[in-house]
N, C-alpha and C positions, 0 to 999 in steps of 0.2 A: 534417538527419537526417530520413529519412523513416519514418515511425510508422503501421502498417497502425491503422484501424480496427473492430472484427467487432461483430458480434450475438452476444453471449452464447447465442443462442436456434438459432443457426445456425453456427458455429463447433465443430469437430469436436475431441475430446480429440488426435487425431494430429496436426492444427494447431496446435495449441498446445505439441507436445512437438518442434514441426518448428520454428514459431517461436523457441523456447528452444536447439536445438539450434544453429541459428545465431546465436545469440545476439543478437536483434533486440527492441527496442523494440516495444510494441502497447500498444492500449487496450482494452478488451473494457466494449462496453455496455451497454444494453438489461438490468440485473441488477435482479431485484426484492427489495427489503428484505429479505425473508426469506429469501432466496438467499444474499443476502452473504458468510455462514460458511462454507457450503458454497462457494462459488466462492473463494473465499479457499482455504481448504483444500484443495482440488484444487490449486491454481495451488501453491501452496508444498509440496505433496507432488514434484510433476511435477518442479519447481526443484531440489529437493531430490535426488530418485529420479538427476538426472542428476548429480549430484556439487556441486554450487553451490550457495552460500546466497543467502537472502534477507533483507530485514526489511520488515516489514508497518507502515507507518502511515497515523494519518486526514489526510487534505488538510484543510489549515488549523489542524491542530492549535497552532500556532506563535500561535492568535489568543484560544487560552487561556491562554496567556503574558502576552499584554498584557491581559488583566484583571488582573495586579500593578500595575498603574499606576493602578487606578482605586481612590481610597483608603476604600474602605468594609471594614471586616475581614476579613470572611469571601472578600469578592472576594480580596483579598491572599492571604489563604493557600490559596486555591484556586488562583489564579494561581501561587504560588510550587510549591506539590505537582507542579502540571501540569508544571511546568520541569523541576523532579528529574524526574520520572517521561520524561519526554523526553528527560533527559541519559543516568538507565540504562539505560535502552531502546535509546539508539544506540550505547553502550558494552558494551551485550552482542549487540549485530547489526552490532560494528564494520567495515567494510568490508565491504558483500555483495556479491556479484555479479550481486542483482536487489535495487531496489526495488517491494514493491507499496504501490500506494499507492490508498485507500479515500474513495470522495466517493456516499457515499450519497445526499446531497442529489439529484445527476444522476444516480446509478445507474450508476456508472462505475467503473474498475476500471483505472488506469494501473501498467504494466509498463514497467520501465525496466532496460534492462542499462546497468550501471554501469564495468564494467572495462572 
């Protein structure tokens, strides 16, 4: 599967509603921490506007899970919260027909069509 690239900074909103239309994978980079919301929100408006859902999650989220294995208390039920909170979350965004998915670390911003 080939996955376009863009600059956040240089990528045009009609690209983005051109990519979605055909239903195409992309990553959108180059996002500065305080962008995030807003680029989020654009991106799941646009998804949205065209009849299709989405769900929004953080990359790596899955590594707050394995802090249940580490047996100090608090880690545990932090770990265990984080599970719930990832099991409702994917059961109220069950099947979308976009994943976003958030890695602030890089400043990155993966789109994935899923159907």
């Amino acid at each position: 599967m080939d996955i376009g690239v863009y600059s956040v900074k240089s990528i045009s909103d009609e690209k983005i509603g051109t990519l979605i239309d055909e239903r195409k994978s992309f990553v959108l980079e180059d996002i500065a921490r305080l962008n995030f919301g807003e680029a989020v929100n654009t991106l799941e408006k646009t998804i949205e506007s065209k009849g299709l859902t989405c769900r929004v999650y953080t990359k790596g989220r899955s590594a707050t899970v394995a802090a249940a294995a580490i047996p100090i208390s608090p880690t545990v039920i932090g770990g265990w919260a984080s599970a719930i909170g990832i099991g409702i979350h994917n059961l109220a965004t069950w099947n979308p027909d976009y994943e976003i998915a958030k890695n602030i670390a890089t400043g990155t911003l993966t789109v994935t069509f899923k159907k």
